[in-house]
C-alpha positions in Angstrom: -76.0 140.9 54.9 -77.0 138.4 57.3 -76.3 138.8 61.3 -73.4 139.1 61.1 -72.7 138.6 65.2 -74.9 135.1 65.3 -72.3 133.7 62.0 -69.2 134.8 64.7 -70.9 133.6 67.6 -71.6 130.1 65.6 -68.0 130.1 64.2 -66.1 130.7 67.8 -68.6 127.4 68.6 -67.7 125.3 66.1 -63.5 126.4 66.1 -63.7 125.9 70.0 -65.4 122.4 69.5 -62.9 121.6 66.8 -59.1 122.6 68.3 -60.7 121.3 71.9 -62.3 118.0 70.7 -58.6 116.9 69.1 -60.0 117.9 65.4 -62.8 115.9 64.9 -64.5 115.6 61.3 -68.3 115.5 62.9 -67.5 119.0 64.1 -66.5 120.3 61.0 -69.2 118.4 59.5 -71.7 120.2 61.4 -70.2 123.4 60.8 -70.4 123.2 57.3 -73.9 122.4 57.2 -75.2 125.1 59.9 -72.2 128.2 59.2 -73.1 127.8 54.9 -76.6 128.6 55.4 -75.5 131.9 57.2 -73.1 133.5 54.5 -74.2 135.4 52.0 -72.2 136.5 49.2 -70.7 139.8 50.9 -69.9 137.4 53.8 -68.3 134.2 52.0 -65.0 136.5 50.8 -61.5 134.8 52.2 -60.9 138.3 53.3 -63.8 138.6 55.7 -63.8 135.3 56.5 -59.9 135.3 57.6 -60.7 139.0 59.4 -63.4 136.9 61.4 -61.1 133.8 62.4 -58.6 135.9 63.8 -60.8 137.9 65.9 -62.2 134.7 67.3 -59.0 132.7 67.8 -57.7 135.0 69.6 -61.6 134.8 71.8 -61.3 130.9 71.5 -57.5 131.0 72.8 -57.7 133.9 75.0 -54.5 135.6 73.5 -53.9 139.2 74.8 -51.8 141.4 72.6 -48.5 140.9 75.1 -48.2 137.7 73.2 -49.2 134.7 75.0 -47.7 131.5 74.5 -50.0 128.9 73.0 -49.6 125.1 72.0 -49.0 125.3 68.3 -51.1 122.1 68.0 -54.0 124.4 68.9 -53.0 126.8 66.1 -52.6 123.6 63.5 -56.3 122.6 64.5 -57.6 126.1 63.9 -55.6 126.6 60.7 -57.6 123.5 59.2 -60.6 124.6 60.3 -60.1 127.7 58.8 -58.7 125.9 55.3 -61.9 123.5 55.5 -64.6 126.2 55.6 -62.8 128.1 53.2 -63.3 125.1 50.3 -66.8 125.1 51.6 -67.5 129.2 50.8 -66.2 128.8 47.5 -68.1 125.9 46.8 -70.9 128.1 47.5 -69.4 131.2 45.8 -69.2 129.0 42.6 -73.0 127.9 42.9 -73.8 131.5 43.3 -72.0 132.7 40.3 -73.5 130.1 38.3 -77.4 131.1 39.4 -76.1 134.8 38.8 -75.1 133.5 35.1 -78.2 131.8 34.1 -81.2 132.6 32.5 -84.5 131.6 35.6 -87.0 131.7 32.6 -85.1 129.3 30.5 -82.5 127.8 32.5 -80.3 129.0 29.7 -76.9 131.2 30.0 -77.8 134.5 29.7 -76.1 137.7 29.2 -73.9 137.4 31.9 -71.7 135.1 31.2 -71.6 135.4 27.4 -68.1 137.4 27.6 -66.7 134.2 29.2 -68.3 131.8 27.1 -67.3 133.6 24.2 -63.5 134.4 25.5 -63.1 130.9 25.9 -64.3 129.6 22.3 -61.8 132.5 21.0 -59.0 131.7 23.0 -59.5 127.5 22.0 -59.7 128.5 18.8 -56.5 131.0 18.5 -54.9 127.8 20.1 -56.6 124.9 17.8 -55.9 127.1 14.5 -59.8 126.2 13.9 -63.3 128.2 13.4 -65.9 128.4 15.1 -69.4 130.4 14.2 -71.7 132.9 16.3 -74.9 132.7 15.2 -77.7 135.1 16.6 -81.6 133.9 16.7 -84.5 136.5 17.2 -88.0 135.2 17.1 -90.2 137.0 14.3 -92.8 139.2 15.2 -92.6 138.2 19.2 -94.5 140.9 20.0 -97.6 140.6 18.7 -97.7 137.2 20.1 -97.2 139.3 23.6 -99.5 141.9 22.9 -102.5 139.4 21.3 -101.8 136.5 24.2 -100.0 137.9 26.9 -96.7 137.6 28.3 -97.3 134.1 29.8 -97.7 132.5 26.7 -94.9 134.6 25.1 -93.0 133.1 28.0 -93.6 129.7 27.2 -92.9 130.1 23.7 -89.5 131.0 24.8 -89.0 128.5 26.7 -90.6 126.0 24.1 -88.2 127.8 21.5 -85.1 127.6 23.8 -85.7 124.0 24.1 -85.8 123.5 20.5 -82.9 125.1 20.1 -80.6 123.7 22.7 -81.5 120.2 21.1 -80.9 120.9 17.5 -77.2 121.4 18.7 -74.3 119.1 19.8 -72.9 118.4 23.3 -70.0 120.8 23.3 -72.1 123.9 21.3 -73.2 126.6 23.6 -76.8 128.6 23.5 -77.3 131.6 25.7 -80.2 133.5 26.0 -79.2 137.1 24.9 -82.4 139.1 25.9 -85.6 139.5 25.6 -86.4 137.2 22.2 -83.0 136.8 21.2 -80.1 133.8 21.6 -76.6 133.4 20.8 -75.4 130.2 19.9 -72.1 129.6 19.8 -70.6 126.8 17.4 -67.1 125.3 18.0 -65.0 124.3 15.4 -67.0 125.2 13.0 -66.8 127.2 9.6 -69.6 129.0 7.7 -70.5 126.0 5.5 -71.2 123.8 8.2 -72.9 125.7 10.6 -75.1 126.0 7.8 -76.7 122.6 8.7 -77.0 123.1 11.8 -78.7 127.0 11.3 -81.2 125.3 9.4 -82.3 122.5 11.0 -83.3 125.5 14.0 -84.8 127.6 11.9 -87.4 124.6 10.3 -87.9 123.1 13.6 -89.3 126.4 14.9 -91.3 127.1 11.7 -92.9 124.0 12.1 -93.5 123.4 15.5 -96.6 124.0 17.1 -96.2 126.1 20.5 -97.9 126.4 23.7 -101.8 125.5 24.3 -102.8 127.9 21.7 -100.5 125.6 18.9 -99.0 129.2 17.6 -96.7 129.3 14.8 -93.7 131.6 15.0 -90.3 131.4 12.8 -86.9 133.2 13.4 -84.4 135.1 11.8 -80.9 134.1 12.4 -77.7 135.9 11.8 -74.2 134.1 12.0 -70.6 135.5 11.5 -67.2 133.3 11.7 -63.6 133.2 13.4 -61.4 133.7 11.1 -63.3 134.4 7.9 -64.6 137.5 8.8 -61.6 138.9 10.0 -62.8 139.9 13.7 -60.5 142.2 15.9 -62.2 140.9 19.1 -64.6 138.5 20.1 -67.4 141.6 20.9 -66.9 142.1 17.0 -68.6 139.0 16.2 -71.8 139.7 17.9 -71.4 143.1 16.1 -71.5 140.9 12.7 -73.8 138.2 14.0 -76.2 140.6 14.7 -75.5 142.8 11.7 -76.2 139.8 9.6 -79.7 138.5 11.7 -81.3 142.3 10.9 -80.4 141.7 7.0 -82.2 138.4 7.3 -85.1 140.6 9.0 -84.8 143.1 5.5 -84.9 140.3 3.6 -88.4 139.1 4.6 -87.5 137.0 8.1 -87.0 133.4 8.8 -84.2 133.0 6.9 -80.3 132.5 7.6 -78.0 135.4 6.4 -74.1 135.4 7.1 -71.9 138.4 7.9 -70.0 138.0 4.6 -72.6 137.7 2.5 -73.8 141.7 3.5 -70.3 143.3 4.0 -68.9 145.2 1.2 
């Protein structure tokens, strides 16, 4: 945690400025800019943050605990303060949750925030009566690309790979880096048949693409399972299948596309 004394000292500055100045919107312009850089996550919670302008009203207004009578239009001015900073700290809660959620190699989603992405295309399509298909891509043979070139290059063939991946797919798909070599890609309203196009066109880009200085070759085996055909209890199920499916396609001699109902008995 940051000091946590400088952020109250610079809060009782700005709140006295603001109820004494008549409200003023270059005050809490200022404040926004110079109290957001000293939060940090522990700090920016509307608990502590209400805990801390308490203490310092009653600093700023110099109210004892016999209940001295203050002007309510002070109390107003400190109240909006208060409401203002607050929209600030979740705006910065919400940009921290999102860096927490994504992927710094590849800028992708990663693991993180796969249960939401995936609670939400479950819930839509519950709602919408429609499919959708979870797909799972794993690069084949990663490692010896690692252990022959080194993880730098292995690194830019995933982000060259990502890349390829994100546009092969429409606006409202999803891909998420899953770990290490693998992705999820999620596909909305979309049956087995034709995610099938869209599988496909990944899985030929890859093969023939030419990646990083050393123009490597690399191809991928891609798993894919479907809401409602394959009858999933939860969405966790589906990566179950998805990924079930992608290690067939592995058995079956990689880079190739296998479904989850074309393995299950």
């Amino acid at each position: 945690m940051k000091d946590l004394r400088l952020f109250i000292d610079e809060y009782k500055n700005y709140l006295s400025k603001f109820i004494l100045k008549g409200g003023q919107d270059d005050v809490l312009f200022e404040a926004y800019q110079n109290l957001i850089k000293l939060l940090d996550e522990s700090l920016a919670q509307a608990a502590n943050l209400l805990d801390i302008h308490n203490q310092v009203l009653k600093e700023v207004l110099n109210i004892r605990n016999d209940n001295d009578v203050v002007q309510w239009i002070y109390i107003e001015r400190a109240t909006e303060f208060l409401a203002q900073i607050l929209i600030a700290t979740d705006a910065l809660l919400l940009s921290l949750k999102e860096s927490v959620e994504k992927d710094p190699l590849t800028g992708l989603y990663n693991r993180l925030a796969i249960e939401k992405m995936l609670s939400k295309v479950w819930s839509t399509a519950q709602t919408t009566k429609t499919p959708f298909t979870l797909a799972m891509v794993d690069l084949d043979n990663f490692k010896s690309i690692n252990d022959s070139y080194g993880h730098i290059v292995g690194d830019e063939i995933l982000k060259e790979v990502s890349s390829i991946i994100k546009k092969s797919l429409r606006e409202e798909d999803v891909v998420m880096r899953y770990g290490g070599e693998e992705f999820v890609i999620l596909l909305p309203g979309t049956d087995g048949s034709s995610a099938l196009n869209p599988l496909e066109r990944i899985r030929r880009r890859i093969e023939n693409a030419e990646l990083s200085e050393f123009k490597l070759k690399i191809t991928v085996s891609i798993g894919g399972a479907v809401y409602p055909d394959d009858r999933p209890l939860e969405p966790d199920e589906l990566i179950k299948f998805a990924d079930a499916a992608m290690y067939e396609a592995k058995k079956e001699g990689k880079n190739r596309i296998v479904f989850y109902s074309q393995i299950k008995n």
